[in-house]
Backbone of each chain as ProteinMPNN parsed JSONL, in Angstrom:
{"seq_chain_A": "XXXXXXXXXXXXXXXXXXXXXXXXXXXXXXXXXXXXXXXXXXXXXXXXXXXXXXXXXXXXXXXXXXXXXXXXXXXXXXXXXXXXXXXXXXXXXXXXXXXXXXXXXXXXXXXXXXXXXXXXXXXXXXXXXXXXXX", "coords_chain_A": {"N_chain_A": [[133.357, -25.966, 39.901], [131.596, -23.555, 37.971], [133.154, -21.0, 35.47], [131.861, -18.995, 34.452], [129.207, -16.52, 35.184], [126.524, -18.267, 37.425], [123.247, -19.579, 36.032], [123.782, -17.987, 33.583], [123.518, -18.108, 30.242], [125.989, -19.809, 28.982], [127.063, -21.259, 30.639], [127.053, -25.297, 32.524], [124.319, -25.356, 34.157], [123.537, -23.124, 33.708], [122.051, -23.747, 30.919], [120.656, -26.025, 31.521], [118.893, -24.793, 33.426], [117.36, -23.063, 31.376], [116.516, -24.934, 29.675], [114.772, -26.385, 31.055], [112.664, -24.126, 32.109], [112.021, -23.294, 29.425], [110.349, -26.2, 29.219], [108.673, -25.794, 30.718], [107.196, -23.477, 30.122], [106.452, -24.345, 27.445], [104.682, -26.976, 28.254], [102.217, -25.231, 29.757], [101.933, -23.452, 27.6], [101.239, -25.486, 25.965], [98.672, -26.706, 27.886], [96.961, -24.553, 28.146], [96.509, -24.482, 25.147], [95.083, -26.615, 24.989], [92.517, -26.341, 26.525], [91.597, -23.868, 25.261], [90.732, -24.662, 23.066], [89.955, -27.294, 22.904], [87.751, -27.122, 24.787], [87.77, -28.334, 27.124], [86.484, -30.592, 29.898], [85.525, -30.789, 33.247], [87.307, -34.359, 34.955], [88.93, -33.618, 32.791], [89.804, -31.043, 32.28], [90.705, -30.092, 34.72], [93.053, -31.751, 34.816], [94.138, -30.625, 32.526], [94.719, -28.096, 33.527], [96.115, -27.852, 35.909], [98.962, -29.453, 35.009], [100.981, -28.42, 34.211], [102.403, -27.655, 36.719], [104.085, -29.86, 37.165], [106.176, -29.736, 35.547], [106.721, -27.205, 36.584], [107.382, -27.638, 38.887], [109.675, -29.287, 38.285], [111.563, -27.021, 37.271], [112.1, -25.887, 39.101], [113.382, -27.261, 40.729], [115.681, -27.848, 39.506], [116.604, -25.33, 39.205], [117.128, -25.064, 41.684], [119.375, -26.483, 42.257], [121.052, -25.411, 40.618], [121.698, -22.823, 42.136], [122.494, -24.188, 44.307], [125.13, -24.519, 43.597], [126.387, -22.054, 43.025], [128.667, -19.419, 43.666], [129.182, -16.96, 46.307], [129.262, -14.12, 45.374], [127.875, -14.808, 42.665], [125.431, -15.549, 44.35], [124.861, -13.713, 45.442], [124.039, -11.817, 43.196], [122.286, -12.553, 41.907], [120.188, -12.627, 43.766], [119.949, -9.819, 44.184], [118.972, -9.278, 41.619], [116.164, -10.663, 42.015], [115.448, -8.94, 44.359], [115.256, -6.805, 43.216], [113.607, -7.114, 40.664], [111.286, -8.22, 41.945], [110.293, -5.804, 42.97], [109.548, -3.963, 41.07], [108.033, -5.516, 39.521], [106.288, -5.055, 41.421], [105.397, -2.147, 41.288], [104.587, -2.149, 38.854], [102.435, -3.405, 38.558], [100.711, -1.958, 40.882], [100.511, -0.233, 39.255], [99.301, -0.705, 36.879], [97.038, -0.908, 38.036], [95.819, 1.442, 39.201], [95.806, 2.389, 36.81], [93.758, 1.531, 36.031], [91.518, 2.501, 37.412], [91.5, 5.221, 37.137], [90.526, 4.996, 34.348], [88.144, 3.901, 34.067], [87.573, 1.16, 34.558], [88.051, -1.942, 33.979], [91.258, -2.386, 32.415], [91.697, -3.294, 29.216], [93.769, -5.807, 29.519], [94.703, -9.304, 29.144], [94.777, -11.15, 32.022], [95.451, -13.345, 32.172], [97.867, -13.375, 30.652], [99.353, -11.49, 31.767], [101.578, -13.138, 33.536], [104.066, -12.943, 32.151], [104.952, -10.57, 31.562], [106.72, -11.249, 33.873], [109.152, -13.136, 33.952], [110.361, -11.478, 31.721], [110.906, -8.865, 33.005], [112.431, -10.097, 35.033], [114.905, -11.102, 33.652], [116.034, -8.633, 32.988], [116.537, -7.491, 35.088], [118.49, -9.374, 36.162], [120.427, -8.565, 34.391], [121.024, -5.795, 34.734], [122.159, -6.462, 37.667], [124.168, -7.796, 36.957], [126.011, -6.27, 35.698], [126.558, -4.281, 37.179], [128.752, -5.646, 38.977], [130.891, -6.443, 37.261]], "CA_chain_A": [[132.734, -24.608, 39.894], [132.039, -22.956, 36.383], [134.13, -19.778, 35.722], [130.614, -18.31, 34.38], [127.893, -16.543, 36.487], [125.198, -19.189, 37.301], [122.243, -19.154, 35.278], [123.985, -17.284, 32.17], [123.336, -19.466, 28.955], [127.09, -20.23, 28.882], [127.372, -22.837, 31.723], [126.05, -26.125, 32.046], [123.585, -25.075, 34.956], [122.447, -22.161, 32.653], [121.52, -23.981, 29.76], [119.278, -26.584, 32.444], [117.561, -23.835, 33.58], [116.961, -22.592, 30.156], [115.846, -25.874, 29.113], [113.245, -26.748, 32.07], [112.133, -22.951, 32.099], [111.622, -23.598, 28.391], [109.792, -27.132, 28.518], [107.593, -25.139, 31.741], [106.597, -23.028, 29.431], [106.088, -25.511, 26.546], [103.734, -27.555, 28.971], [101.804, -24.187, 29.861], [101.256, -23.153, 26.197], [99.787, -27.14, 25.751], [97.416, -26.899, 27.915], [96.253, -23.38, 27.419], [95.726, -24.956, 24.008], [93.937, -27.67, 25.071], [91.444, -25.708, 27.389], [90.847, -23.073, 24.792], [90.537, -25.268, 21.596], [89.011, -28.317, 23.066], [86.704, -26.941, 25.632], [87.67, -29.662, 28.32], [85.381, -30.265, 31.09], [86.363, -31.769, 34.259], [88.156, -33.817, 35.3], [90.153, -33.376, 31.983], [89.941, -29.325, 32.219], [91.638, -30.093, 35.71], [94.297, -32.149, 34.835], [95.428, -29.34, 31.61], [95.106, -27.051, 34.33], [97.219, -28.386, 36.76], [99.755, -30.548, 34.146], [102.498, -27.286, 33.846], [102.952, -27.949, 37.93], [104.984, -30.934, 37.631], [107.456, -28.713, 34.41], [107.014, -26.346, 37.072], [108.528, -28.628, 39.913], [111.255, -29.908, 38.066], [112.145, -26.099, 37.421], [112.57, -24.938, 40.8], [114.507, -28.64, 41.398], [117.231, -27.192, 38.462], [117.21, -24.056, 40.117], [117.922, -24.969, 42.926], [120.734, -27.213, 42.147], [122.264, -24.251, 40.066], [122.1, -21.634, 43.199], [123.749, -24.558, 45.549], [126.536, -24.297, 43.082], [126.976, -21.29, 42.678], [129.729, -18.685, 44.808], [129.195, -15.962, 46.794], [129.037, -13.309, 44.176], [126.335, -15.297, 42.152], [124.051, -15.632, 44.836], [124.868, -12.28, 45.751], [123.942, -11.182, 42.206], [120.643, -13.268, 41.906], [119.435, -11.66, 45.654], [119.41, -8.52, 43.959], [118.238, -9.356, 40.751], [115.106, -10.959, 42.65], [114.833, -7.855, 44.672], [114.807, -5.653, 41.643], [112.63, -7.845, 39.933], [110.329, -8.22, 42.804], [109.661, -4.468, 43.488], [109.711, -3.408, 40.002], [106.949, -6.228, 39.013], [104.569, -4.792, 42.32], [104.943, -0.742, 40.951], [104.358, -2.517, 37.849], [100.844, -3.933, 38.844], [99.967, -0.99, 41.291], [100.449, 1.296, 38.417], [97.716, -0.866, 35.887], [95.763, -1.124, 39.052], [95.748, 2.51, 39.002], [95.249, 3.462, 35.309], [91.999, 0.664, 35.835], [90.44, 3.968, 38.197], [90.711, 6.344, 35.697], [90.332, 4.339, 32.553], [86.764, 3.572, 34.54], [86.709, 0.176, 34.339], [88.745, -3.116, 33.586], [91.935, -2.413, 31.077], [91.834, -4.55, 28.025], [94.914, -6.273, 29.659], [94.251, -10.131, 29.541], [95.102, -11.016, 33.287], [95.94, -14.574, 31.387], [99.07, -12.814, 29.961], [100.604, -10.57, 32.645], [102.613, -13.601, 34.33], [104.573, -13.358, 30.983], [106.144, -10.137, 31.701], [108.323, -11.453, 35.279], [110.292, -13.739, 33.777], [111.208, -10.37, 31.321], [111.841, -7.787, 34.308], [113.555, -10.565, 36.034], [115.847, -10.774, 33.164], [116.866, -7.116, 32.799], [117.141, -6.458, 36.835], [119.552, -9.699, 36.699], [121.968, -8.06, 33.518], [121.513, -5.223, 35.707], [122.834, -6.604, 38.898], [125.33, -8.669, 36.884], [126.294, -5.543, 35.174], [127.132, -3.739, 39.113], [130.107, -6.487, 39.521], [131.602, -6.469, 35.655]], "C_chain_A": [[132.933, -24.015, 38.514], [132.389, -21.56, 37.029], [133.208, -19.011, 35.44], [129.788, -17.892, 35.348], [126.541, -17.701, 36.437], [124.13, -18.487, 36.691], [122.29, -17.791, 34.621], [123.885, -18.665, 31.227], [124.376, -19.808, 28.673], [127.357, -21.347, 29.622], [126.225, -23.888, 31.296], [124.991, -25.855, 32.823], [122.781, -23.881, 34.321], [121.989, -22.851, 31.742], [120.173, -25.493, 30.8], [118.38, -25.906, 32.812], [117.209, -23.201, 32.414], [116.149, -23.798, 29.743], [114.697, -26.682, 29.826], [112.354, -25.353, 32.452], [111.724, -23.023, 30.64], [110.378, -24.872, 28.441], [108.384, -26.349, 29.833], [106.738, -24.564, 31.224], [105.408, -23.453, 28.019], [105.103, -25.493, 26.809], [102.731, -26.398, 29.185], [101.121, -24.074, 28.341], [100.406, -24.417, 25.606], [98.759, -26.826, 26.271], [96.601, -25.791, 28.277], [95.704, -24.067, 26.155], [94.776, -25.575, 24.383], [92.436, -27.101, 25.802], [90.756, -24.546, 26.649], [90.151, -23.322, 23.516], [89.63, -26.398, 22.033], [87.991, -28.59, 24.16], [86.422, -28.14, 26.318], [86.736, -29.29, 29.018], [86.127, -31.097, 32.286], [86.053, -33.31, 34.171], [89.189, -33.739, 34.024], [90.999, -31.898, 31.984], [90.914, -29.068, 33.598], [93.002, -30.138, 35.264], [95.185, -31.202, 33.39], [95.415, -28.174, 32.379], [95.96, -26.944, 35.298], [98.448, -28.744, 36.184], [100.937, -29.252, 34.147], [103.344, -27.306, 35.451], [104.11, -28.943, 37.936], [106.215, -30.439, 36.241], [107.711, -27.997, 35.477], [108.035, -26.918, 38.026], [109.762, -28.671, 39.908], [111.742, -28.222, 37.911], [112.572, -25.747, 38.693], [113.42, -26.029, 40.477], [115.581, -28.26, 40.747], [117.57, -26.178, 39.212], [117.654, -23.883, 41.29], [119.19, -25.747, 42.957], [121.749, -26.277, 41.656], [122.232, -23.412, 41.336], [123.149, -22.42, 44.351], [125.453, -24.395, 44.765], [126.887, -23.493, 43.124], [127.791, -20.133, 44.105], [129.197, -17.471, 45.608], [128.835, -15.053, 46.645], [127.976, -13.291, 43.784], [125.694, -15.179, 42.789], [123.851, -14.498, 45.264], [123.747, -11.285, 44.273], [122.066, -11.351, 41.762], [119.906, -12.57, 43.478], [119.041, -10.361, 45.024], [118.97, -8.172, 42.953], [116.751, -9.931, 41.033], [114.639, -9.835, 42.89], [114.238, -7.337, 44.033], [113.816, -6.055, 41.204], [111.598, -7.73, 40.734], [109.198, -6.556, 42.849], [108.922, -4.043, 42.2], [108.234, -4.508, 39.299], [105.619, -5.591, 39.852], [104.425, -3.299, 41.779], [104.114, -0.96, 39.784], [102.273, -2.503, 37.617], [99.91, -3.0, 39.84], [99.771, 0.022, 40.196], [99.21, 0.408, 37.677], [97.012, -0.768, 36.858], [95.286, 0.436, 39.108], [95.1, 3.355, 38.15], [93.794, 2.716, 35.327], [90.729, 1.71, 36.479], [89.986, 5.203, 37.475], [90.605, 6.04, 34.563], [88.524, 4.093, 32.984], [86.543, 1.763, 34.19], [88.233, -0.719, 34.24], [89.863, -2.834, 32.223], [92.127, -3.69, 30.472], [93.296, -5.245, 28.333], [94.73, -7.568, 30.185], [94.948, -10.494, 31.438], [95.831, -12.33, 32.934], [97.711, -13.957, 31.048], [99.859, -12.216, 30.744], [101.755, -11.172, 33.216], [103.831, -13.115, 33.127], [105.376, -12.417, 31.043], [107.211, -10.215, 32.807], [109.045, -11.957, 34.888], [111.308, -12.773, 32.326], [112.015, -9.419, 31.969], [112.509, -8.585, 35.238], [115.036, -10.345, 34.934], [116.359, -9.142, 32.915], [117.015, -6.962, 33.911], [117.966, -7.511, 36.789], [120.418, -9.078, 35.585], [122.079, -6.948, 33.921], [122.699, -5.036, 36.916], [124.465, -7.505, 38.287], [126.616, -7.519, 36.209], [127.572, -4.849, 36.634], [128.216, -4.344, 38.944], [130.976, -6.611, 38.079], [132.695, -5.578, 36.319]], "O_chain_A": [[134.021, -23.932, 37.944], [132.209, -21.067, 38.142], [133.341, -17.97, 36.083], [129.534, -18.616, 36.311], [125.771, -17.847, 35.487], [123.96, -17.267, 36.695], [121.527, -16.836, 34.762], [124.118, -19.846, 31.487], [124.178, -20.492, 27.668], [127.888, -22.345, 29.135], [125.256, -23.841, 30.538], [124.073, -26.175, 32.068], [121.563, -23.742, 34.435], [120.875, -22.341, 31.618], [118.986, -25.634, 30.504], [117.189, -26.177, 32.657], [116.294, -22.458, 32.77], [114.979, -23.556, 29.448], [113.899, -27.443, 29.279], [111.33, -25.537, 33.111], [110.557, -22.634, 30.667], [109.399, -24.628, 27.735], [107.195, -26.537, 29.578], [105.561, -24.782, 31.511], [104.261, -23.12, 27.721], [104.287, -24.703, 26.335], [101.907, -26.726, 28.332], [100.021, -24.525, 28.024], [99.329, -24.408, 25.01], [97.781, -26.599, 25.559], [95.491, -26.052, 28.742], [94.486, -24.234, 26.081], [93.621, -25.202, 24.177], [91.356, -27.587, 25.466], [89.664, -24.126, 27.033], [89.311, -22.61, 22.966], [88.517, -26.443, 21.509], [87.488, -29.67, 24.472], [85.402, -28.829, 26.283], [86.163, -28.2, 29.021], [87.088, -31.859, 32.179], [85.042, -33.74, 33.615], [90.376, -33.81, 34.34], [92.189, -31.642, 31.801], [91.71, -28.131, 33.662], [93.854, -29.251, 35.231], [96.404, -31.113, 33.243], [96.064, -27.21, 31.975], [96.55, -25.883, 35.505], [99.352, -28.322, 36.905], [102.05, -29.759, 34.005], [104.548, -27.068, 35.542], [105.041, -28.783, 38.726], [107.226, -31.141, 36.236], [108.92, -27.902, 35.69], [109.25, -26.725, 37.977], [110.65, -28.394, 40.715], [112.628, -28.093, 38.754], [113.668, -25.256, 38.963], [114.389, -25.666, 39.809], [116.617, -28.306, 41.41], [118.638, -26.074, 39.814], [118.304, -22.99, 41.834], [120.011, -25.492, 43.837], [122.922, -26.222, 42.024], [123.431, -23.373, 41.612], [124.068, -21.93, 45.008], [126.55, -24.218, 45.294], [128.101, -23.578, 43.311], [127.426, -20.164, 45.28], [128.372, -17.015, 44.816], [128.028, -14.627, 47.472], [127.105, -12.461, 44.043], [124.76, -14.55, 42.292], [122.699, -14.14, 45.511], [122.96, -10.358, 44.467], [121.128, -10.606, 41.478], [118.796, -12.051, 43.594], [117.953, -9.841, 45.272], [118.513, -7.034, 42.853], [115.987, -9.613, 40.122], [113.726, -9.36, 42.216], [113.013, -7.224, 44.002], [112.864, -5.282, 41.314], [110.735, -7.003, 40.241], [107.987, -6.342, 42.788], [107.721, -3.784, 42.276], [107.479, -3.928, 38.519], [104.458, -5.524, 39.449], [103.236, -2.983, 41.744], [103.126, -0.262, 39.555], [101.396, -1.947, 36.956], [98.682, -3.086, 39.8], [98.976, 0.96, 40.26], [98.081, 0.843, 37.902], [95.903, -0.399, 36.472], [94.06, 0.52, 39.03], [94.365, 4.335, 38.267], [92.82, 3.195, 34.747], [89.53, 1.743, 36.204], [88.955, 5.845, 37.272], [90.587, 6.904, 33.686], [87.718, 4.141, 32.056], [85.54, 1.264, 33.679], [89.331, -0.189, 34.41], [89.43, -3.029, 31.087], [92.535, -4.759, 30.926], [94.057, -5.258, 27.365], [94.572, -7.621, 31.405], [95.746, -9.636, 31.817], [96.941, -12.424, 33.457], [98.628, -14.611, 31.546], [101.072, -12.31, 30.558], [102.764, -10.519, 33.484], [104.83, -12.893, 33.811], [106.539, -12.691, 30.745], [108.258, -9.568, 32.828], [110.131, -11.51, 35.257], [112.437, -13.085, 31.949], [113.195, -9.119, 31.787], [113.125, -8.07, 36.171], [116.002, -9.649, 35.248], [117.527, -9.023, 32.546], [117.84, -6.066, 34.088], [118.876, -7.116, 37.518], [121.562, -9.081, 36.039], [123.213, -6.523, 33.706], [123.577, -4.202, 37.137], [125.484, -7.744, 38.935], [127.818, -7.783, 36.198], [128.778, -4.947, 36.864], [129.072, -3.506, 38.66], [132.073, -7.107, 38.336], [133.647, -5.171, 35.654]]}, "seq_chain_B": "XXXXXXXXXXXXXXXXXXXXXXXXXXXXXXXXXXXXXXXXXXXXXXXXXXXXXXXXXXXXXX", "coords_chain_B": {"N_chain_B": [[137.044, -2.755, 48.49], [140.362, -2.351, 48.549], [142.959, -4.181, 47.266], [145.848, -6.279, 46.42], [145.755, -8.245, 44.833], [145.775, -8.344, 42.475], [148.493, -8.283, 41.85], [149.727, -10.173, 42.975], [148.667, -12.606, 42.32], [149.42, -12.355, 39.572], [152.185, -12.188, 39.722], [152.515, -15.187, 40.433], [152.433, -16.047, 37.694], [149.481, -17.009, 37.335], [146.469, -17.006, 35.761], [143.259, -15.152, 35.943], [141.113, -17.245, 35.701], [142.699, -19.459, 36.473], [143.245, -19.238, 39.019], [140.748, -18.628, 40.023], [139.262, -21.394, 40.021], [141.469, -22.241, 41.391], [140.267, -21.669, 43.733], [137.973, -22.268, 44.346], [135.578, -20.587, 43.254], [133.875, -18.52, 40.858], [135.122, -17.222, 37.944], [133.992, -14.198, 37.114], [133.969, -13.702, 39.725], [136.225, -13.603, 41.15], [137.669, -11.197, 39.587], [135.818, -9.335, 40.213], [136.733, -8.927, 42.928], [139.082, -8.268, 42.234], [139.042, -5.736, 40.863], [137.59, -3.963, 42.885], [134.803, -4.014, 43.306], [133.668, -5.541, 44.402], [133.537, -7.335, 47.67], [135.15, -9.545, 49.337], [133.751, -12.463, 50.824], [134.251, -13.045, 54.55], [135.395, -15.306, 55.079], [136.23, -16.13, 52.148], [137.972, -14.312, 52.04], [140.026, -15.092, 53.55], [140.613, -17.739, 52.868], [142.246, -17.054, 50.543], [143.777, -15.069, 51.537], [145.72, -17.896, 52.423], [145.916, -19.144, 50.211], [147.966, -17.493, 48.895], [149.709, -17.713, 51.313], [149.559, -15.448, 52.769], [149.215, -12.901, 55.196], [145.317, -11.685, 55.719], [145.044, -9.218, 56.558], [147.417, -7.813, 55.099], [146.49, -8.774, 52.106], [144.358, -7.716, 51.684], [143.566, -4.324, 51.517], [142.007, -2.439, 54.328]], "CA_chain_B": [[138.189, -2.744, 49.339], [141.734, -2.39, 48.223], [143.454, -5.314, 47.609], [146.522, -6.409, 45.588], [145.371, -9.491, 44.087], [146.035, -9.105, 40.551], [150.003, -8.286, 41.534], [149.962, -11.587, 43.653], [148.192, -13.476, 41.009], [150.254, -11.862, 38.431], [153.71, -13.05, 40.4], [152.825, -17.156, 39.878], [151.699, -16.478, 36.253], [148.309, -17.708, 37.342], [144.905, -16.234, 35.557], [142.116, -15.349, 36.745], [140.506, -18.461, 35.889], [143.313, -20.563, 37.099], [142.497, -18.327, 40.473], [139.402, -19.195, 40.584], [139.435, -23.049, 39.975], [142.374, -23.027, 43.265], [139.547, -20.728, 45.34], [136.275, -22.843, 43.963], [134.899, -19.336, 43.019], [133.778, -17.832, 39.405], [136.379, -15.783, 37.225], [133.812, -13.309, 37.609], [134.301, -13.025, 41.305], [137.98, -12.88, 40.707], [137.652, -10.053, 38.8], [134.968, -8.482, 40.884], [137.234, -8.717, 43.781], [140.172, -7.589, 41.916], [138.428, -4.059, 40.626], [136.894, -3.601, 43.66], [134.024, -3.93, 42.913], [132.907, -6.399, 45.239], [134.53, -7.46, 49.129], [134.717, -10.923, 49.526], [132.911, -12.569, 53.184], [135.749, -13.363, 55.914], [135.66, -17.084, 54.742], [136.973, -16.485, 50.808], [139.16, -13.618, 52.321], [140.899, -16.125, 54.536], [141.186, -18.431, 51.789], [142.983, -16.324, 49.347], [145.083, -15.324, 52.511], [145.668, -18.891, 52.985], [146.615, -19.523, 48.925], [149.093, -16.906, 48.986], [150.709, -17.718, 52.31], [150.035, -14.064, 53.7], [147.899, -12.497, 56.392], [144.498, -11.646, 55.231], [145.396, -7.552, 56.266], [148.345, -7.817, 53.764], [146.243, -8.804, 51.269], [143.193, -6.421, 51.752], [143.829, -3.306, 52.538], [139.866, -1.493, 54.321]], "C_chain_B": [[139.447, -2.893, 48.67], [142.531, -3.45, 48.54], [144.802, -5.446, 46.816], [146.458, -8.056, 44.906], [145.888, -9.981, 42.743], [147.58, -9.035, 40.836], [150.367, -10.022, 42.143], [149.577, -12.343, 42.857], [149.001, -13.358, 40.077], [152.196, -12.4, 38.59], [154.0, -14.394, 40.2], [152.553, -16.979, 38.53], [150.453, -16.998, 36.362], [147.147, -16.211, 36.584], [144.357, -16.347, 36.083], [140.939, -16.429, 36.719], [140.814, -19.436, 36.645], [143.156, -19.95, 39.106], [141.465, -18.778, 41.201], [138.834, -20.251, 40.984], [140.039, -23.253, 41.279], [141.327, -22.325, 44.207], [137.765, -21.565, 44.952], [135.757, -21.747, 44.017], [134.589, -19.29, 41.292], [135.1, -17.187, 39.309], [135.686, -14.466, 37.767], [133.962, -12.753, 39.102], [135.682, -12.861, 41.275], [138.414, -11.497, 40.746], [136.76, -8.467, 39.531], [136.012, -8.002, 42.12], [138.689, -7.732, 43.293], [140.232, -5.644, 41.453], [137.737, -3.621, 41.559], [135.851, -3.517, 43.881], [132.857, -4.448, 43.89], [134.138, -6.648, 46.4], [133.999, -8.656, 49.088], [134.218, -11.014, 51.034], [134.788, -12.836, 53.527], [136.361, -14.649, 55.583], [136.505, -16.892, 53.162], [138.56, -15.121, 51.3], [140.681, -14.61, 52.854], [141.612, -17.038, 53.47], [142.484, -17.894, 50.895], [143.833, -15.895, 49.995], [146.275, -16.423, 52.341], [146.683, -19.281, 51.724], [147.805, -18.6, 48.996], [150.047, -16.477, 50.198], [150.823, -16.358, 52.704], [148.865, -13.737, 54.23], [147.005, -11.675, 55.331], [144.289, -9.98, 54.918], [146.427, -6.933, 55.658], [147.978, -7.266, 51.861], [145.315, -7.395, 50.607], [143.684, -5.604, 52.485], [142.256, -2.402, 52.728], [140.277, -0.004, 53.853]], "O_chain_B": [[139.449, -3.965, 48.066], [142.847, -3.754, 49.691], [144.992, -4.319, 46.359], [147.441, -8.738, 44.616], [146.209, -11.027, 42.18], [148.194, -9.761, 40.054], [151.184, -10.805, 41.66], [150.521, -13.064, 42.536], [149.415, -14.427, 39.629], [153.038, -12.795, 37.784], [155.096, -14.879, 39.918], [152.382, -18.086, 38.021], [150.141, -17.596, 35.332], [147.106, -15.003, 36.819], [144.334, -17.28, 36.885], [140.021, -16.472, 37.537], [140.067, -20.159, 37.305], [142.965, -20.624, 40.118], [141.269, -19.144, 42.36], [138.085, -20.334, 41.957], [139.603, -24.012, 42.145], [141.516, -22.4, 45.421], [136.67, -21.229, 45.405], [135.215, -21.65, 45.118], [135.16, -20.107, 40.57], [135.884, -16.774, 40.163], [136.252, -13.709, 38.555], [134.048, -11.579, 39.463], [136.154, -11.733, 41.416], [139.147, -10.858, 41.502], [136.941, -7.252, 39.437], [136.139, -6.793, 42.311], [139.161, -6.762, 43.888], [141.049, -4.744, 41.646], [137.039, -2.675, 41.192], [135.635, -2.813, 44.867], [131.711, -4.052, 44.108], [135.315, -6.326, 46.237], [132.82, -8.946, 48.888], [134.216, -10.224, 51.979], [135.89, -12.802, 52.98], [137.53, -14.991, 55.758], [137.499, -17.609, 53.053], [139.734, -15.152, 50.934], [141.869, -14.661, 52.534], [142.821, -17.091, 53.246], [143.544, -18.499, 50.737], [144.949, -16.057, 49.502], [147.455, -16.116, 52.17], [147.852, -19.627, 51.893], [148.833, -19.239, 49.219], [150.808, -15.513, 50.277], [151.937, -15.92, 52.99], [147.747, -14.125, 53.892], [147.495, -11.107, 54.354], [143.799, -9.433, 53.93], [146.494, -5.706, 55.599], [148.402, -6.475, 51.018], [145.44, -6.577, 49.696], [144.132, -5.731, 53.624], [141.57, -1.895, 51.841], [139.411, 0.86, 53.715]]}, "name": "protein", "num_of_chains": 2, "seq": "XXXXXXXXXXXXXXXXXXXXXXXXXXXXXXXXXXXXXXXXXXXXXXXXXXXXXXXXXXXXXXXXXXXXXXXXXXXXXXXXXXXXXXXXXXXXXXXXXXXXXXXXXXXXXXXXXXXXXXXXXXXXXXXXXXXXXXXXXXXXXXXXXXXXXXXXXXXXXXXXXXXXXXXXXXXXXXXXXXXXXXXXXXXXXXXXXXXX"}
C-alpha cells in the first residue's frame, strides 16, 4: 500500500494513470490530426475515429487497478471528487446551454473542445476533496 | 471522532508511516484519522483496536 493518496503523481499508480491518460490523449490528438489534415474517408476516417478507444480502454484498466489499491480514505476522496466534478461539469453545460438562448443562436464554442475541460474540473474538485482530509 | 492515536502511536516510537504500512492504509489516512478529520469504517477501527491490544471504545472516543 503506498503512503500517498492514489492517483497523486507521487506514487507508482499515479504516475500510470498519468501516463495512459497522457498516451489517451496523445492517440486522440493523432487522429484529430489525421481527420482534419488528411481528409480520410471511410473506412480509414472510421478507424482514426475510433483508434483513441483502445488508449481509452487501457485507461480505465490502470484506473481501475489504482482504485482496487487504494484505502478507504482514497476511495472515499475520489467519490467526492467525481461527485463534485460531475455536478459542477452539468451547471457547467446548462449554463452555455443557457447563454446559447440569449446569445440567439449557437456560441462560438467548438463542441470538439468542451470534453477538454472535465478532466480540468475533475482535477480541482479532487485537490478539493483531498484538501477536506489534510 | 476523538481518538488517541497519535499518543498510542507515539508510545512504540512508531510514525505515521510505519502506522500505516502495519494497518495496509495511506499515511494520509493516518493522519486524517488522527486530526479528526475523518472516522475510520468498523473494519480499520477494529484493526487498530486489534494493533494496539485495546478495545476499539478505548481507542475512539464518539
Amino acid at each position: 500500500m503506498d503512503s500517498q493518496p492514489t492517483l497523486s503523481l507521487g506514487t507508482n499508480h499515479g504516475r500510470r494513470v498519468l501516463i495512459a491518460g497522457a498516451t489517451w490523449f496523445l492517440v486522440y490528438l493523432a487522429s484529430r490530426f489525421a481527420l482534419q489534415e488528411f481528409h480520410l474517408v471511410a473506412p480509414w476516417a472510421w478507424v482514426a475515429a475510433l483508434a483513441h478507444l483502445f488508449a481509452f480502454f487501457w485507461f480505465v484498466a490502470v484506473v481501475e487497478r489504482a482504485l482496487k489499491s487504494a484505502d478507504e480514505l482514497q476511495r472515499l476522496i475520489q467519490l467526492e471528487a467525481l461527485a463534485l466534478a460531475f455536478s459542477t461539469t452539468m451547471v457547467l453545460l446548462m449554463t452555455l446551454g443557457l447563454m446559447e438562448i440569449f446569445h440567439g443562436g449557437r456560441l462560438q464554442f467548438p463542441l470538439l473542445d468542451i470534453w477538454a475541460m472535465l478532466p480540468v474540473i475533475y482535477a480541482i474538485c479532487f485537490a478539493v476533496a483531498y484538501q477536506r482530509y489534510r | 471522532m476523538r481518538n488517541d492515536l497519535r499518543e498510542r502511536r507515539a508510545e512504540r516510537g512508531w510514525s505515521q508511516a510505519d502506522l500505516a504500512d502495519k494497518l495496509d492504509v495511506s499515511r494520509q489516512t493516518i493522519n486524517a484519522i488522527e486530526t479528526e478529520k475523518y472516522s475510520p469504517s468498523l473494519e480499520l477501527a477494529f484493526k487498530i483496536a486489534r494493533l494496539f491490544k485495546a478495545r476499539v471504545e478505548d481507542v475512539f472516543q464518539g
